[in-house]
C-alpha positions as CSV (number, residue, x, y, z in Angstrom):
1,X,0.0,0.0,0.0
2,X,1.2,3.5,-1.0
3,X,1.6,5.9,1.9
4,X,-0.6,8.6,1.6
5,X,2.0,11.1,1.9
6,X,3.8,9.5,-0.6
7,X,0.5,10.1,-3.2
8,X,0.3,13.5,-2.5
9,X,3.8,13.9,-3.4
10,X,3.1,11.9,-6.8
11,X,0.3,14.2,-7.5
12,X,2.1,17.6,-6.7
13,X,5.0,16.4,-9.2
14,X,2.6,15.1,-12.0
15,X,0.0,18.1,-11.7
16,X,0.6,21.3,-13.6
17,X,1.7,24.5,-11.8
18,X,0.0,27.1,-11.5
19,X,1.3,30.2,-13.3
20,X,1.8,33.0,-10.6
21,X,3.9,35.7,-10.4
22,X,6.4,34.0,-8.0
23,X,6.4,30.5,-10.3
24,X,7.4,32.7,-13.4
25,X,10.2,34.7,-11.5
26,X,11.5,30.9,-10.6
27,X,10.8,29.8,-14.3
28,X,13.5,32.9,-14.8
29,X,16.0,32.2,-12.4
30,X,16.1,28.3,-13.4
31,X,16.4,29.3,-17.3
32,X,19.3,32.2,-16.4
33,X,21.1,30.4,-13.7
34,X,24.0,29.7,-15.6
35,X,24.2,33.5,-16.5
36,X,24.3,35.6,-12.5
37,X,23.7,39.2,-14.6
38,X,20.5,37.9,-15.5
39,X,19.6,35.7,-12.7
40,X,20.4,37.7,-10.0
41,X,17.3,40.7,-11.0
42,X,15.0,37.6,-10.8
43,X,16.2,35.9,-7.7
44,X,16.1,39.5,-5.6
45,X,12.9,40.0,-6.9
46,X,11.5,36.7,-5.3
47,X,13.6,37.9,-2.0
48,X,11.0,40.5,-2.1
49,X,7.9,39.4,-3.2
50,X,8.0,35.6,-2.8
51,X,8.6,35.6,0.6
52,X,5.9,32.5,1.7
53,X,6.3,30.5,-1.5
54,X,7.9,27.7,-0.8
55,X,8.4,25.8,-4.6
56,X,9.3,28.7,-6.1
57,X,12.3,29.1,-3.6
58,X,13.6,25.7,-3.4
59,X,13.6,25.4,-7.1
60,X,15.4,28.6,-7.8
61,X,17.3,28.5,-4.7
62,X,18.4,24.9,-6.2
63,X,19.3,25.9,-9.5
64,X,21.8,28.8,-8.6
65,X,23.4,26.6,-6.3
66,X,24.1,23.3,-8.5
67,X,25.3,26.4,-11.1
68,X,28.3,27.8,-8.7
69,X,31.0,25.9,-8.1
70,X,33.5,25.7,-5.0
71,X,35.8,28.2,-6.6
72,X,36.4,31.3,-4.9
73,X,35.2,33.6,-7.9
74,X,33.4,36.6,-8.5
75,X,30.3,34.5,-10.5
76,X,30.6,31.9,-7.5
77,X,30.4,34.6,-4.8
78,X,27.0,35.8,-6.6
79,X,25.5,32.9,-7.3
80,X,26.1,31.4,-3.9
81,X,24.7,34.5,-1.8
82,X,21.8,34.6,-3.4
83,X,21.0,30.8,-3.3
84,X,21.4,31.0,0.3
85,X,19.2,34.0,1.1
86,X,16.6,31.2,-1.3
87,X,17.3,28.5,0.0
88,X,17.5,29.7,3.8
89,X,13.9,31.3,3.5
90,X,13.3,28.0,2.2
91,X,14.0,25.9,5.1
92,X,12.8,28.0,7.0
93,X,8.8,27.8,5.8
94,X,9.2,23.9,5.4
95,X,11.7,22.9,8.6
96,X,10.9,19.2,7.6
97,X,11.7,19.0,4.1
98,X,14.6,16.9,3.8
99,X,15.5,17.4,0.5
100,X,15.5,21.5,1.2
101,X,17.7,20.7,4.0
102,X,20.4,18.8,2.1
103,X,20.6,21.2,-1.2
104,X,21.1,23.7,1.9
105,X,23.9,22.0,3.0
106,X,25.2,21.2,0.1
107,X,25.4,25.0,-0.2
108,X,27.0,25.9,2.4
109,X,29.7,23.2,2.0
110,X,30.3,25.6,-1.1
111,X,30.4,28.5,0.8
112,X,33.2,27.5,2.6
113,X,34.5,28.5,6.2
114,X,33.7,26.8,9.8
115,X,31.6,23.5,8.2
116,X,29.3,23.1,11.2
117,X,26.3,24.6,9.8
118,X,26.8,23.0,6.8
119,X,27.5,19.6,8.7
120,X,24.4,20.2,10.9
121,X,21.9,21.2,7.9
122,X,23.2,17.6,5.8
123,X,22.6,15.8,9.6
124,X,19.1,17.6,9.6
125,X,18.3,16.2,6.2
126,X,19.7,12.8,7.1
127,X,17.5,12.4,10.4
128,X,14.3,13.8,8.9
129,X,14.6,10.9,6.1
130,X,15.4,8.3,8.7
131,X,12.3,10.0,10.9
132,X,9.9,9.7,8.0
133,X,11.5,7.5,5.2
134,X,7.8,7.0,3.4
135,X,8.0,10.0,2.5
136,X,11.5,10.3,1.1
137,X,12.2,9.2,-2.7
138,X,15.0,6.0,-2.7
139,X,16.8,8.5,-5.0
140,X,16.8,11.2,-2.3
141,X,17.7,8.5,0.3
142,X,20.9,7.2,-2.1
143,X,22.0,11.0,-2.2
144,X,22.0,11.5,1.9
145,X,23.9,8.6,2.9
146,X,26.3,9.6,-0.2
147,X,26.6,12.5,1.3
148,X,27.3,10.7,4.7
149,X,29.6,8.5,3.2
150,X,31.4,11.0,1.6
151,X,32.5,12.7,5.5
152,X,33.3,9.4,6.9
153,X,35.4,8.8,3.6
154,X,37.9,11.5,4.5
155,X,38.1,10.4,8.2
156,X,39.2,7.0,6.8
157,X,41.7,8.6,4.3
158,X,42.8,10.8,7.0
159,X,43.8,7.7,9.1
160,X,44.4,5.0,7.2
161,X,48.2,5.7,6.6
162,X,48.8,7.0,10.2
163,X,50.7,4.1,12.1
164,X,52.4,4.0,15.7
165,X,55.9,3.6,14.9
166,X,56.9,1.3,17.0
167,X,59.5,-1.1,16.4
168,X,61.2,1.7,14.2
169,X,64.2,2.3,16.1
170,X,67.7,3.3,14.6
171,X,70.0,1.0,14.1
172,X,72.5,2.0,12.0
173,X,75.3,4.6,12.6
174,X,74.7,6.8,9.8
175,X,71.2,7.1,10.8
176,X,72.0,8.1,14.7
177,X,71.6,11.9,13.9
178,X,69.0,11.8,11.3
179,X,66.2,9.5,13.2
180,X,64.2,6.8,11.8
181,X,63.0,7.3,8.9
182,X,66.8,7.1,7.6
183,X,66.0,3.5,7.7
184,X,63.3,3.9,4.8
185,X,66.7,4.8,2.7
186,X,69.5,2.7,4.1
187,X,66.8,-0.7,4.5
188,X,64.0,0.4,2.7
189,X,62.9,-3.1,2.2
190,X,62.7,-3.8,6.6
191,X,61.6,-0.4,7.0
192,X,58.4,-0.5,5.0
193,X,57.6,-4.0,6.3
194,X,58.0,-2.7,9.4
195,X,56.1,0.4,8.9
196,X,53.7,-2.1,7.3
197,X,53.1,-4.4,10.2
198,X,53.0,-1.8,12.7
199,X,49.6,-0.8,14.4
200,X,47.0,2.3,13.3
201,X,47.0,4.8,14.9
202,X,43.2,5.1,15.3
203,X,42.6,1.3,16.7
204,X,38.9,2.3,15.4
205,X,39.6,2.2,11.5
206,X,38.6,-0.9,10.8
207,X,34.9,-0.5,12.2
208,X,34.7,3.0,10.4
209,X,35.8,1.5,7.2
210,X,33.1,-0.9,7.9
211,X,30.9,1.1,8.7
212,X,32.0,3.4,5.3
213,X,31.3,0.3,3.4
214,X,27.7,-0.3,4.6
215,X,27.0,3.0,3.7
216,X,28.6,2.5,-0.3
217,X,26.0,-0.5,0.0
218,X,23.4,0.7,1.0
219,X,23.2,3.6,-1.8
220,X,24.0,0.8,-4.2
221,X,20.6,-0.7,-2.3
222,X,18.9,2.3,-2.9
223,X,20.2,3.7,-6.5
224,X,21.6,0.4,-8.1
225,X,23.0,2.7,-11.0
226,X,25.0,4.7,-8.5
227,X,28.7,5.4,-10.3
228,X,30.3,7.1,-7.3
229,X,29.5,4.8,-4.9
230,X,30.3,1.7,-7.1
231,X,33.4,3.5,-7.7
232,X,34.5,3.9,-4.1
233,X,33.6,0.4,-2.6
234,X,35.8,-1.2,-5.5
235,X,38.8,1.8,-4.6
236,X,38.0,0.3,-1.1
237,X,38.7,-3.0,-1.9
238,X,41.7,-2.7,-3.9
239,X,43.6,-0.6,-1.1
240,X,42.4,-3.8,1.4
241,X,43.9,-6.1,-1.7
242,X,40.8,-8.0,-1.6
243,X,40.7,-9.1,-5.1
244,X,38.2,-11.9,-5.0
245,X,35.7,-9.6,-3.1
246,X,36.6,-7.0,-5.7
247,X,36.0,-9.0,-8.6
248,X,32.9,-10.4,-7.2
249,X,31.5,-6.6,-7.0
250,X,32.6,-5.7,-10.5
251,X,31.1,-8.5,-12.3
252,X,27.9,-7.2,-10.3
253,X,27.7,-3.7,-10.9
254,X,28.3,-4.7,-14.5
255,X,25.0,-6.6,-14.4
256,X,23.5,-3.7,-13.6
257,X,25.1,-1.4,-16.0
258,X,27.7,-0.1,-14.0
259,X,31.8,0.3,-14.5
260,X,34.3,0.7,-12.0
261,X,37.7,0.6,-12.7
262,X,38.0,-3.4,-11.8
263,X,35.7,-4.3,-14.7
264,X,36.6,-2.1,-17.6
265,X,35.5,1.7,-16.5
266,X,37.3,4.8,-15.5
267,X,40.6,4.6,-13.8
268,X,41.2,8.5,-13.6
269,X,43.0,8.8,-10.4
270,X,39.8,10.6,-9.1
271,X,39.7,7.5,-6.3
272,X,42.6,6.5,-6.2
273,X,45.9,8.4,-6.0
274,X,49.1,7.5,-7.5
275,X,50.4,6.6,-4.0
276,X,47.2,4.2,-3.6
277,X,47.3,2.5,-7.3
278,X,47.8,-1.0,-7.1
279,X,51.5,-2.3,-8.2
280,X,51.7,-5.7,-10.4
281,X,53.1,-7.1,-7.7
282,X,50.4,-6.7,-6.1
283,X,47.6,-7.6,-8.3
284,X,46.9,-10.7,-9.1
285,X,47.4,-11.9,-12.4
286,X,42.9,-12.0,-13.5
287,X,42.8,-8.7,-12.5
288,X,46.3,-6.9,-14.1
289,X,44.5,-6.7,-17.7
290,X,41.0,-5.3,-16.0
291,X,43.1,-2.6,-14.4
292,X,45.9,-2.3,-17.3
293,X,42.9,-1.8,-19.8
294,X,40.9,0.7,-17.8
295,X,43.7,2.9,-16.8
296,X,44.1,6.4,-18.9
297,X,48.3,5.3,-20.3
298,X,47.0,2.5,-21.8
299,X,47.1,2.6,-25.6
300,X,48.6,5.8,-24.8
């Protein structure tokens, strides 16, 4: 059975709009948002006289912002003030509109500066989808625990390299005055084994990559198609150098349509940096011509 909230949504998106003032001045704003000298007469004028209209705000509010960029430009700076005075006003008439919440977070990610608010706005989408996920499109839901997956990505990244160096000590006299890492010249070989074996720094990384993971899969769950996240588990997997498990997941997000690097798509460094790329040595031998194929040198 449909929910009923869910029907009224259907019938909103499916019925015509009404042509008011306020839904023309949005009409302008979405047609001009790629040019701020012409969409920026339209978008004050709804600051003024579209003050309770909620549609018309999100949706011009939404197109400026998915038009500026996180570049620190004059064009930027425009188009980004006046999506937030839009998209503010926005949130503000509908507090429980989830998807108002995340573009407004998504905004002021671009903004820049102390993240909280931007953090908070993306949690406040997040928990009103949770609170009433009836009413949330599976699309929607995919793009919030992206978004989600996306900060706990770059806690991951932050730690994943971070070890305790223990067992590092310096042993060798032309080292004594240099310190440890002289070792990663003199025996580089029993240095990076060393380094390798050695214990995380954060003992919790291998919950939060987890955790990261269930997130990738469960916008996969939600959005089958999903590139980024397809992308990101399989980058996951080949920095863990599980290549069964990551062959497994190829083959099935090529069922559904989907390339990754592992089976044949992109490999442009976006996900993995050259630090991260797997070595030959390390790959094994089904996978080298997958990966060989896909990257951007080949044939090159």
């Amino acid at each position: 059975m449909i929910p009923a909230v869910l029907l009224l949504q259907l019938a909103t998106a499916t019925a015509p709009r009404p042509t008011t003032r306020c839904a023309m001045l949005s009409d302008s704003v979405v047609a001009n948002a790629a040019m701020p000298s012409r969409a920026m007469g339209f978008a004050r004028s709804m600051n003024r006289e579209c003050r309770n209209d909620f549609a018309a705000l999100f949706r011009a509010g939404r197109a400026l912002s998915h038009s500026a960029s996180f570049k620190g430009t004059q064009r930027n700076y425009t188009l980004r003030d006046q999506a937030q005075r839009l998209l503010d006003r926005a949130t503000t008439l509908h507090p429980r509109d989830a998807v108002a919440w995340l573009e407004y977070g998504i905004l002021l990610r671009k903004i820049g500066g102390i993240q909280i608010d931007a953090q908070r706005a993306i949690q406040r989408a997040l928990d009103l989808a949770e609170q009433y996920p009836d009413s949330t499109d599976p699309t929607l839901l995919a793009t919030l625990d992206l978004q989600r997956a996306r900060y706990f990505q770059d806690l991951v990244d932050r730690q994943r390299w971070l070890k305790i160096p223990a067992g590092l000590g310096v042993t060798t006299p032309s080292c004594s005055a240099i310190g440890a890492f002289c070792e990663n010249y003199t025996r580089p070989a029993q240095f990076n084994q060393t380094l390798k074996d050695a214990p995380h720094l954060d003992d919790g990384l291998g919950q939060r990559r987890e955790d990261l993971l269930r997130l990738y899969n469960r916008v996969i769950a939600y959005d089958p198609r999903n590139q980024e996240a397809a992308e990101r588990v399989a980058r996951e997997l080949a920095l863990a150098g599980e290549w069964e498990h990551l062959g497994a997941f190829a083959a099935k997000a090529q069922g559904r349509g989907v390339r990754t690097y592992a089976n044949g798509g992109r490999y442009d460094g976006e996900w993995l940096s050259p630090f991260e790329q797997p070595r030959d040595s390390c790959v094994p031998q089904i996978m080298k011509s997958k990966i060989r194929k896909a990257s951007p040198s080949a044939g090159s």
